[in-house]
Each structure stands twice: as C-alpha cells, then as structure tokens.
C-alpha atoms as a printed R data frame, in Angstrom:
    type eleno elety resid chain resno       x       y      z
1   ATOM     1    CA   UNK     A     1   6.160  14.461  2.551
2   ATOM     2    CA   UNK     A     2   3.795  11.697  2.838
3   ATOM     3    CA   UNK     A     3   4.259  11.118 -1.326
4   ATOM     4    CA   UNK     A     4   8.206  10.784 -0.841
5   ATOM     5    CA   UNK     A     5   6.926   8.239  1.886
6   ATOM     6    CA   UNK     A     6   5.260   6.093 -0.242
7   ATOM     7    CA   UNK     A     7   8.782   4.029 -1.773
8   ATOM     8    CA   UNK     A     8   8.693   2.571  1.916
9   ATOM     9    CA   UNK     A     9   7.322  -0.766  1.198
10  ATOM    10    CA   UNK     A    10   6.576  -3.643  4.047
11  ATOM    11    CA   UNK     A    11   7.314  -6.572  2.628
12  ATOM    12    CA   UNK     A    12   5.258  -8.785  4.547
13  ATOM    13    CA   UNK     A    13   1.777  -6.884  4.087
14  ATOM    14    CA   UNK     A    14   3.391  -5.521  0.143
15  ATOM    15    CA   UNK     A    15   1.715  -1.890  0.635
16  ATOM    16    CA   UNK     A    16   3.719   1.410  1.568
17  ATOM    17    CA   UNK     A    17   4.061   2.540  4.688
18  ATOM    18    CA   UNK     A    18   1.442   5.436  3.860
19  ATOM    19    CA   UNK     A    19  -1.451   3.560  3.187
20  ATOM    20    CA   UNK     A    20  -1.007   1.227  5.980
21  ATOM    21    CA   UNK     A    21  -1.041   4.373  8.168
22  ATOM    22    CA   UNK     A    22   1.797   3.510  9.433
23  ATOM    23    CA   UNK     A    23   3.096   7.263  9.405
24  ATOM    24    CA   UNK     A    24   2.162   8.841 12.795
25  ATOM    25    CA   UNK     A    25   2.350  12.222 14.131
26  ATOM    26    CA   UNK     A    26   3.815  14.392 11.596
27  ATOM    27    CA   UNK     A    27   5.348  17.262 12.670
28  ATOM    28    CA   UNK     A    28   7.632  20.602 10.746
29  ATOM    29    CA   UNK     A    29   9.365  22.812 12.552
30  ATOM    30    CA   UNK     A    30  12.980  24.953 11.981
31  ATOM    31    CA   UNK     A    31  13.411  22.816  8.521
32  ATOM    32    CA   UNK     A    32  13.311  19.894 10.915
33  ATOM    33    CA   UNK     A    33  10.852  16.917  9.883
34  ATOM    34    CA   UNK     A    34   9.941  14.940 12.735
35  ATOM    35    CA   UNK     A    35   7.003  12.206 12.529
36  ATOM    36    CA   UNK     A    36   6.511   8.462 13.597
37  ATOM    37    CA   UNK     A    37   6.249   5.408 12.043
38  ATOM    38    CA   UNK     A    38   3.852   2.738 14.365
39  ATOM    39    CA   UNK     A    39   4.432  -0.718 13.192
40  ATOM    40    CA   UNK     A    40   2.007  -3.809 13.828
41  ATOM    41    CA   UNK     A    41   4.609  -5.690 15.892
42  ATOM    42    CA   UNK     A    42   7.421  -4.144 17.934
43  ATOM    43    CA   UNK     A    43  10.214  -6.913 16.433
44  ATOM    44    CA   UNK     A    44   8.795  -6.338 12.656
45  ATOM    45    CA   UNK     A    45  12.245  -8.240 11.290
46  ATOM    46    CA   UNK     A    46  12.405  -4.933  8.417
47  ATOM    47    CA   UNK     A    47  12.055  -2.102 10.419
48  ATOM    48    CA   UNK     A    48  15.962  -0.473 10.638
49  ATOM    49    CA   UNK     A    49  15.624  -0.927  6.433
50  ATOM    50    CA   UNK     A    50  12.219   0.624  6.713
51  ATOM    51    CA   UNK     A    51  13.703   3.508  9.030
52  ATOM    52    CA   UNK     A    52  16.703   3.734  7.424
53  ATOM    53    CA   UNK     A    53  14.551   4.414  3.835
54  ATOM    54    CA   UNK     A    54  12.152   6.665  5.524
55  ATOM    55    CA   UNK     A    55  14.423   8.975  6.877
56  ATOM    56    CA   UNK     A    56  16.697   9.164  3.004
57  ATOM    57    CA   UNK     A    57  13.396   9.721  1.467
58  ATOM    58    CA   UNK     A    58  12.105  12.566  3.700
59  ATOM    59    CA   UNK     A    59  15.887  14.100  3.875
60  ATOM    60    CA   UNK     A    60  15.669  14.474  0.001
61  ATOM    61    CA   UNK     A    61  13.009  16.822  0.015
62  ATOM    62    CA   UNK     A    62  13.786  20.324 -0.406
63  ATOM    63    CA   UNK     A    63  14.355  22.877  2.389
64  ATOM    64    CA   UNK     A    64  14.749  19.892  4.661
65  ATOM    65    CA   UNK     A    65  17.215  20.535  7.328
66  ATOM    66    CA   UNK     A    66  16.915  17.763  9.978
67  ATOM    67    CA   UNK     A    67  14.645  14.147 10.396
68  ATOM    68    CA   UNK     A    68  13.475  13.170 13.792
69  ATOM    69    CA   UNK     A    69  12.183   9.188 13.366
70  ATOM    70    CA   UNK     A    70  10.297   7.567 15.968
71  ATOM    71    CA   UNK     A    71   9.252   3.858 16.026
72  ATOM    72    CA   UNK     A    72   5.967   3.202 17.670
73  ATOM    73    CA   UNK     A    73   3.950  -0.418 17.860
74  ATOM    74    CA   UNK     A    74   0.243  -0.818 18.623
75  ATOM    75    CA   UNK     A    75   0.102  -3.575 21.643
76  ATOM    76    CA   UNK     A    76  -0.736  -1.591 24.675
77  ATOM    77    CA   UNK     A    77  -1.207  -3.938 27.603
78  ATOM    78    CA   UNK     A    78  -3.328  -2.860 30.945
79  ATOM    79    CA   UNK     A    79  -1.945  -3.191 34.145
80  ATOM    80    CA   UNK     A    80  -3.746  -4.517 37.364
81  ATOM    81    CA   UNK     A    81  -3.150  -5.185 40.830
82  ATOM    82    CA   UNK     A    82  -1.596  -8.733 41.576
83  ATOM    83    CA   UNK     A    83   1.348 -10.637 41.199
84  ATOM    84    CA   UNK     A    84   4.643  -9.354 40.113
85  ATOM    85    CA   UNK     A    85   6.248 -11.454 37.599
86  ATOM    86    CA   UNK     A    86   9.869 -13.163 37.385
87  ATOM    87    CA   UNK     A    87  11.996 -11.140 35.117
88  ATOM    88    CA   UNK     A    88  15.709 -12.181 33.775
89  ATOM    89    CA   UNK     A    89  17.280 -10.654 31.031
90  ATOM    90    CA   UNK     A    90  14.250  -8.279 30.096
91  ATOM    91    CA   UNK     A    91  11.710 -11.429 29.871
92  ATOM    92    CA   UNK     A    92   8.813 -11.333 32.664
93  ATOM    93    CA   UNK     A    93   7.432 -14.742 33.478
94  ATOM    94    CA   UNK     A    94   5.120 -16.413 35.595
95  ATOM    95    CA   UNK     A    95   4.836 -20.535 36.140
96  ATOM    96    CA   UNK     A    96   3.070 -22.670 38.255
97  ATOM    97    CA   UNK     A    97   6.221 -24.398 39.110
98  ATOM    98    CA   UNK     A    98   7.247 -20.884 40.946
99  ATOM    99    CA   UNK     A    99   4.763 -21.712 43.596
100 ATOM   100    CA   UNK     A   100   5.022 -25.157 44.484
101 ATOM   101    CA   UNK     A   101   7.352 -27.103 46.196
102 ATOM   102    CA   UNK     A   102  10.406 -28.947 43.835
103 ATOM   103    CA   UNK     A   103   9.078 -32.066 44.425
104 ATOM   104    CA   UNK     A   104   5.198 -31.662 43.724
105 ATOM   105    CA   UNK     A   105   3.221 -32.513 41.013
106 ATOM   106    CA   UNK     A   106   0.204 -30.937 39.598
107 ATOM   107    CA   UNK     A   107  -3.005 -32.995 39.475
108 ATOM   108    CA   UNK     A   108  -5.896 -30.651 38.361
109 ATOM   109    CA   UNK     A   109  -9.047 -31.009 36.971
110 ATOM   110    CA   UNK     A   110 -10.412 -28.339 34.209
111 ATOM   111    CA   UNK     A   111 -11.862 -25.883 36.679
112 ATOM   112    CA   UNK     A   112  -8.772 -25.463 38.431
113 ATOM   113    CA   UNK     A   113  -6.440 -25.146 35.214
114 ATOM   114    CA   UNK     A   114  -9.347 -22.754 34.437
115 ATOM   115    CA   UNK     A   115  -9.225 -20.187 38.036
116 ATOM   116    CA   UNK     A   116  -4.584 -20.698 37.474
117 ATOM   117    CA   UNK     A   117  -5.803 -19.405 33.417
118 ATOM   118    CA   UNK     A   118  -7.195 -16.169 34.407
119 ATOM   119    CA   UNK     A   119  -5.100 -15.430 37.058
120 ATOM   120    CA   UNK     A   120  -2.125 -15.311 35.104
121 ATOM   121    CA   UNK     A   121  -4.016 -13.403 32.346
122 ATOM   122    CA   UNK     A   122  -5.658 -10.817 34.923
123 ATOM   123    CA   UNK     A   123  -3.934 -10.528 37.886
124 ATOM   124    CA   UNK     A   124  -0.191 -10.674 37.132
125 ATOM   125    CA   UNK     A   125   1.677  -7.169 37.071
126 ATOM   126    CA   UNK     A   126   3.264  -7.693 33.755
127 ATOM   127    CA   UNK     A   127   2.952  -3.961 32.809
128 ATOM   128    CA   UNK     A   128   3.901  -2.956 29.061
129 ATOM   129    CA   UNK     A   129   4.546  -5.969 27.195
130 ATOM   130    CA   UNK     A   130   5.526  -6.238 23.610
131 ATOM   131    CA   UNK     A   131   4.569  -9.962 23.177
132 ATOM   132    CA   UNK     A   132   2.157 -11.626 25.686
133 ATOM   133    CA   UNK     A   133   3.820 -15.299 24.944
134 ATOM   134    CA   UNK     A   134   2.057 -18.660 26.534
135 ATOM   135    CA   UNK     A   135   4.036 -21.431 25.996
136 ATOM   136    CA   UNK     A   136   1.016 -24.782 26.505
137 ATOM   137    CA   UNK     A   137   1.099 -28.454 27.048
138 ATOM   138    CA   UNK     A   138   1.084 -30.819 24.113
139 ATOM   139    CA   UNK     A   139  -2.349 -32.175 22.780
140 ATOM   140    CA   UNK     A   140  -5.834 -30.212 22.570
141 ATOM   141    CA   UNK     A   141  -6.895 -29.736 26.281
142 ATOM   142    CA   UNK     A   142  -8.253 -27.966 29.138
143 ATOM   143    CA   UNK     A   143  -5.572 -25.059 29.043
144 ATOM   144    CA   UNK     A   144  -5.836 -24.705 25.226
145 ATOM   145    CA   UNK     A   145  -9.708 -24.606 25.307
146 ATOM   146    CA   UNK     A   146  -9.603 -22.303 27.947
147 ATOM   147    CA   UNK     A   147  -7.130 -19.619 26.954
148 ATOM   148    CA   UNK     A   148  -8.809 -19.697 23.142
149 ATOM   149    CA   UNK     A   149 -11.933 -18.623 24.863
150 ATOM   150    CA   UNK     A   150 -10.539 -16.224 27.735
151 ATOM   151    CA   UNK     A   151  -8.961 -13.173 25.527
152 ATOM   152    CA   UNK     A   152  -8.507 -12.567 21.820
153 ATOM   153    CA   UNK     A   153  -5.420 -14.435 20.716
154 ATOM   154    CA   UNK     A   154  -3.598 -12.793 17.878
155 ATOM   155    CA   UNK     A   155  -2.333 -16.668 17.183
156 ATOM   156    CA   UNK     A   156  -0.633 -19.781 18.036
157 ATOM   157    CA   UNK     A   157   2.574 -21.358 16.733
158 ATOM   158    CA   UNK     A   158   2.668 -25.311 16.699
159 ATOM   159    CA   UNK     A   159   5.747 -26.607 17.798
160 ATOM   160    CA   UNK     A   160   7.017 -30.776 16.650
161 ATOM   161    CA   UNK     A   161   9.316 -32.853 16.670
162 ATOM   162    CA   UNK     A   162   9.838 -34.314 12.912
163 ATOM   163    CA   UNK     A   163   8.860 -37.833 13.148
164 ATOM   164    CA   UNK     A   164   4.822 -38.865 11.902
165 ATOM   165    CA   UNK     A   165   3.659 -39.611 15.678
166 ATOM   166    CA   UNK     A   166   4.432 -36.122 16.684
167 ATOM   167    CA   UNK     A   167   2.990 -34.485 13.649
168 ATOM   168    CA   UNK     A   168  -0.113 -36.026 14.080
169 ATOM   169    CA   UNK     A   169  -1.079 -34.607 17.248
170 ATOM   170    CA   UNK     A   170   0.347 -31.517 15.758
171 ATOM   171    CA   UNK     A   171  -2.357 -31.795 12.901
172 ATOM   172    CA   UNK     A   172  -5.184 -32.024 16.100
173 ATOM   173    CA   UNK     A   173  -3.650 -28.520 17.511
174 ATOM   174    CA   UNK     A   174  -4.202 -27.278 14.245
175 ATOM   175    CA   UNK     A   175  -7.929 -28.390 13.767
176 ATOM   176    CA   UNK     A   176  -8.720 -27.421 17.219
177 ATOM   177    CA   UNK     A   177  -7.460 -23.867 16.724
178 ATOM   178    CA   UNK     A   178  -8.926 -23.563 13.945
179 ATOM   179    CA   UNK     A   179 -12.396 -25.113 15.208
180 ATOM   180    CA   UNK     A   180 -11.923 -22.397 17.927
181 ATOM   181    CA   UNK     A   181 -11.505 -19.510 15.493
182 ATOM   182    CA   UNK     A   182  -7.506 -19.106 16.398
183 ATOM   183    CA   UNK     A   183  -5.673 -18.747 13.385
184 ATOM   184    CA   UNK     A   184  -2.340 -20.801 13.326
185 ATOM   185    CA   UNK     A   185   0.766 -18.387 12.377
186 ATOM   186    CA   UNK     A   186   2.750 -21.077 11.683
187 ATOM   187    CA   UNK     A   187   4.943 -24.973 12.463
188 ATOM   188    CA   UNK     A   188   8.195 -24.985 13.889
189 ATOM   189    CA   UNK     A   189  10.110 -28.386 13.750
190 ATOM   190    CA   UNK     A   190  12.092 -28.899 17.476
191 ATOM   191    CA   UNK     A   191  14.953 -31.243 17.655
192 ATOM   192    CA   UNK     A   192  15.052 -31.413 13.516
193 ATOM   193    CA   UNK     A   193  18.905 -32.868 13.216
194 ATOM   194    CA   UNK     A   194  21.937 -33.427 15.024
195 ATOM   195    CA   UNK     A   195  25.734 -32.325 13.882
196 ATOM   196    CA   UNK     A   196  28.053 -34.326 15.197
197 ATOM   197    CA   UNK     A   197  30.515 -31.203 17.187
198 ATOM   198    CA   UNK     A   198  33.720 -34.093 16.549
199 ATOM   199    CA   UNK     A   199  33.086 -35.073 13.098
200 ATOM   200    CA   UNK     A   200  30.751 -32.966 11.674
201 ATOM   201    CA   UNK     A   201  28.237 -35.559 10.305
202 ATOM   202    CA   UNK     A   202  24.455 -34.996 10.297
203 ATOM   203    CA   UNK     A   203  21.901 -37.529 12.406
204 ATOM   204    CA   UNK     A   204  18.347 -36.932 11.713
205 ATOM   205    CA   UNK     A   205  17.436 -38.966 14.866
206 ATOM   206    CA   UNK     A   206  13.803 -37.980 14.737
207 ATOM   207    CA   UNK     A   207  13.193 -38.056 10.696
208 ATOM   208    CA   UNK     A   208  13.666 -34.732  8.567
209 ATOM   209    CA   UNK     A   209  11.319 -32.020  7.119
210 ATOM   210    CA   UNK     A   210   8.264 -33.520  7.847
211 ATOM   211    CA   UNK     A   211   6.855 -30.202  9.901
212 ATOM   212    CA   UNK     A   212   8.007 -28.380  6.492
213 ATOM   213    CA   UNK     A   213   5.801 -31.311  4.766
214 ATOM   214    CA   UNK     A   214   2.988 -30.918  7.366
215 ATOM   215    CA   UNK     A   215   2.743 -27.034  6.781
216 ATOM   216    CA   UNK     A   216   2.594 -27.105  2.767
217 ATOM   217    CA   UNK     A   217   0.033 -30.009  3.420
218 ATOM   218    CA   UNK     A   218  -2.036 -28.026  5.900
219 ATOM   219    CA   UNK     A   219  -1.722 -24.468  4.180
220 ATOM   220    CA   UNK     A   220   0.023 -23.007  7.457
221 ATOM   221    CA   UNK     A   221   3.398 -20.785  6.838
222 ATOM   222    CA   UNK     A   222   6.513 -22.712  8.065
223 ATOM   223    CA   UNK     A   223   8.643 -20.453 10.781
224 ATOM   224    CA   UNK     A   224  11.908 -22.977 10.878
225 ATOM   225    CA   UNK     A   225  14.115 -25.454 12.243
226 ATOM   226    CA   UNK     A   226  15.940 -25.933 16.124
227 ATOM   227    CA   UNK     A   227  18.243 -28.473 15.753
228 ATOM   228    CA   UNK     A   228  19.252 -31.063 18.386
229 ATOM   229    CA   UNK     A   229  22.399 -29.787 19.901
230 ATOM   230    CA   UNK     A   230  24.040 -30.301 23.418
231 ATOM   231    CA   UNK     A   231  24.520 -26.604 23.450
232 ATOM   232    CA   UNK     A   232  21.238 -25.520 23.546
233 ATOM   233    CA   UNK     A   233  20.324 -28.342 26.438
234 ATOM   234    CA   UNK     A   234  23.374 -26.595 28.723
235 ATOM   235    CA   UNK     A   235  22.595 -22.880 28.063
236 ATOM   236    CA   UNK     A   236  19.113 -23.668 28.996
237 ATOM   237    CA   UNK     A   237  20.193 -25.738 32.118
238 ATOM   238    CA   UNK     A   238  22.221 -22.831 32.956
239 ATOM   239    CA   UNK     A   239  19.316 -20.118 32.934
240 ATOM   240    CA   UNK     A   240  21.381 -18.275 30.049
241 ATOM   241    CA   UNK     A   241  19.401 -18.245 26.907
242 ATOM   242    CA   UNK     A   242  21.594 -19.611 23.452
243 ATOM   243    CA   UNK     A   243  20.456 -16.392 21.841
244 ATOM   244    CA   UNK     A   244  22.715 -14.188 24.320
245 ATOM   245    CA   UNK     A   245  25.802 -15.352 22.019
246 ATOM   246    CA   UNK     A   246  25.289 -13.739 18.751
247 ATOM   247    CA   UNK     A   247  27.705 -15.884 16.715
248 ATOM   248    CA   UNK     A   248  26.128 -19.083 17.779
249 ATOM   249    CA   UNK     A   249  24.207 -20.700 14.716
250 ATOM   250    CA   UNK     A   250  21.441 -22.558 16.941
251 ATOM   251    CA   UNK     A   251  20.785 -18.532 18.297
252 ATOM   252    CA   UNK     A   252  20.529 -18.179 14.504
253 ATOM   253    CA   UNK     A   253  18.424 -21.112 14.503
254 ATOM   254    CA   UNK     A   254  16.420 -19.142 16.934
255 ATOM   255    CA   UNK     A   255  16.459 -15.475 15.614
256 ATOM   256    CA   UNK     A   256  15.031 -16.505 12.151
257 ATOM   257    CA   UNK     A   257  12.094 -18.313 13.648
258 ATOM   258    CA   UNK     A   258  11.364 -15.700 15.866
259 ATOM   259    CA   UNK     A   259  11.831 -12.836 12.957
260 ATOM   260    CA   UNK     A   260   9.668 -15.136 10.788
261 ATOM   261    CA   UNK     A   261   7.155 -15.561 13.565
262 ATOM   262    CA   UNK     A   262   7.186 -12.050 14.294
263 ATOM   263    CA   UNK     A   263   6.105 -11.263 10.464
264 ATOM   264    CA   UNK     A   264   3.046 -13.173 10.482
265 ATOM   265    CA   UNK     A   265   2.067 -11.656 13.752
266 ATOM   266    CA   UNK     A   266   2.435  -8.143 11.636
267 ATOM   267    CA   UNK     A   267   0.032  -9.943  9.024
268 ATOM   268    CA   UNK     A   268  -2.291 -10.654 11.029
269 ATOM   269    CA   UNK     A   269  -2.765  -7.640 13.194
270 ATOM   270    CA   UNK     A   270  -2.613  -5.927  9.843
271 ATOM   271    CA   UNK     A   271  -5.790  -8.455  8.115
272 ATOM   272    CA   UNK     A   272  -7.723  -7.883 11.748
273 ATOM   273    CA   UNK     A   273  -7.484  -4.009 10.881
274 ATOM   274    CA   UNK     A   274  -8.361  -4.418  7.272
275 ATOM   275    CA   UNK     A   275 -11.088  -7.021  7.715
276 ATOM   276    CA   UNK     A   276 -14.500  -5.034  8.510
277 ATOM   277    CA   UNK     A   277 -16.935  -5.922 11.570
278 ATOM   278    CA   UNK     A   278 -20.493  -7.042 10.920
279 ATOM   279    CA   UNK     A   279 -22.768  -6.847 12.996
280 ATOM   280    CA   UNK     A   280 -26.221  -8.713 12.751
281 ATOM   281    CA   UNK     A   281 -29.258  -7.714 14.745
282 ATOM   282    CA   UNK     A   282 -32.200  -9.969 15.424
C-alpha cells in the first residue's frame, strides 16, 4: 500500500507523501483500508487533491473493498488556566483594547508590554488552535523583541504598504527577524491599488509592486496583494470578515495570501523536521 502511495506528491516540499511520513496509522480490516495522512499545516492549500489521489491510488489495489481517509496536522497546543478568549465566527482572540476603557490609551514601557506578552501566550484558554496568529505594531520594538524570544515562532509575515517609506521599515522587520533567528515566510503588499467600483479605472495611490520588488531583492517568498477597496473598510467596520462572501474578489485577494502563507508554514515545519540538532558540550 505504502508503494501505490508514493504518486502522492506535495508540491510545496516536492517529495511523496511516504517519505515525508506523512502516512499515519495504517490499518486493514474486512477489505477495508483505513490509514491517515498528518500534514504540516492544517490549511495545506493541496490537501482535498492530495486526499482525493490517495484514496484512487489505495482503491486500485487489489482485493480492496473500502478506504477510510483521515486528515491529521501536527500543532498541538496546551491548555492552561486563565482567560477565556473572544471567539466570532470560529476565530478566538484576545486584545488589550478588550480591557480598557474606549477612550484610553496605552502608554507602556518594555516591562509592561513584556508581563501583557506572556500573559496572552500563557495564560489565555485558547485550547486547540490550528494557527497561533499575532498580529504586531509596525517598526522593530519592544513587543517584537519580546515575543521572538518568549516561544519558538514558526515565522513572521511582513505586511506594507507599496510606496519606498513603508518598505523601508519593512526591510528593518526583516533584518531584525532575521538578527533574532525568526525566519521571514514572506511580504504581503496592503492597500496595493484602487478600482474605481463606477468606472472601473485603476489608482495606484500608494505606488505599485514595490513589496513584490522588495521580496525578489531581499530573497523572501512574496504571499500577495490586498487592494484598497471601500468594501473591505465596511465589512471590517461591521465585524463581518470580506472572506465570509465567497464570490467577492478582495476575499480572493485574501484566500490566496493566506493559502500561499499557509504553504510556507508547511515548508518550514517540514525543514525544522529535516534539519538535525547539534548539540555542543563544553
């Protein structure tokens, strides 16, 4: 079975499924097949074509009579005693701004942003999560310094705007994370263009392609372009996320980066397996 296996390619990491040990739990019972296939990241953009081909490979094989397919992912995370999270439409969060009044503002040096840090990593209920996702302030700070050295990060994403300003304190998050041994998954360009929703025409208000330019320059992948679009300022206004309305291009906007994001997160917890530890004694 596992040699029938072995057509299922990811294309991401370009190995089969079986060598990856990807194929889990293999079980054979009645002419029934059943096993699991446990993926690096839980929204691995190819993994209904991966199923789909597993399944048509192992149903080929004689005396076959049934295929029971599991999908599995490796990102277990503890749970602890604390504070229960926000959740709206399957998304837990938790934000300063949930515990302060509308009004306030926060003025904190590092040791504070340090103690708020930790407590979010170690004492929030957020219970089995496939993506642990902490969205920081601009520049190469407090926060950033302190969540590099508080867990293992699998990566960051850079988010800019197009114009050379923006990119250049882009270029800093880069060399920081990479100073702090964080490897960058990838640039995503925010507010690239504008359509026009009367006329149609295209306004670059904030230059085009230079985060595309920035990532060939740098050597970092490039995950994709949000456009500038009224729509995506009211759904967000509104607490309903633009990616709830499937035929929406800027949710397409969205999806791609995200799928494209979610492949290099599959790389790397793939090259973290692969790479060996060393470990030197004095």
């Amino acid at each position: 079975m596992l040699d029938a296996l072995r057509v299922v390619t990811d294309p991401d990491l370009g190995r089969d499924i079986v060598s990856l040990g990807f194929v889990k739990d293999i079980r054979v019972s009645d002419g029934t097949v059943g096993f699991t296939i446990e993926l690096t990241t839980p929204a691995c953009p190819e993994r209904d074509r991966m199923r789909t081909l597993a399944r048509e490979a192992v149903a080929a094989l004689p005396g076959v009579g049934g295929v029971e397919l599991m999908n599995a992912h490796k990102l277990p995370k503890p749970t602890v005693e604390g504070t229960v999270p926000a959740e709206q439409y399957g998304i837990k969060i938790i934000s300063m701004g949930f515990f302060l009044r509308e009004d306030d503002a926060i003025i904190w040096r590092g040791p504070m942003l340090h103690k708020t840090v930790q407590h979010f990593l170690g004492n929030v209920l957020w219970g089995d999560l496939d993506y642990l996702i902490v969205d920081l302030p601009p520049g190469t700070g407090d926060v950033q310094l302190t969540l590099c050295q508080a867990i293992p990060l699998t990566g960051a994403a850079v988010v800019s705007t197009p114009q050379d300003v923006a990119l250049k304190v882009a270029q800093k998050a880069i060399a920081m994370f990479t100073q702090l041994n964080t490897p960058v998954l990838g640039i995503i360009e925010n507010m690239a263009s504008y359509v026009c929703p009367h006329c149609g025409a295209r306004d670059d208000v904030f230059g085009a392609g230079g985060a595309r330019r920035a990532a060939d320059r740098l050597g970092v992948p490039f995950l994709g372009e949000i456009p500038l679009a009224t729509e995506i300022r009211t759904s967000s206004d509104a607490g309903r996320p633009i990616v709830l309305d499937p035929t929406s291009p800027f949710a397409q906007a969205y999806l791609g980066v995200a799928e494209k994001l979610a492949a290099q997160v599959s790389i790397r917890n793939m090259q973290r397996e692969l790479t060996p530890l060393v470990q030197i004694t004095f």
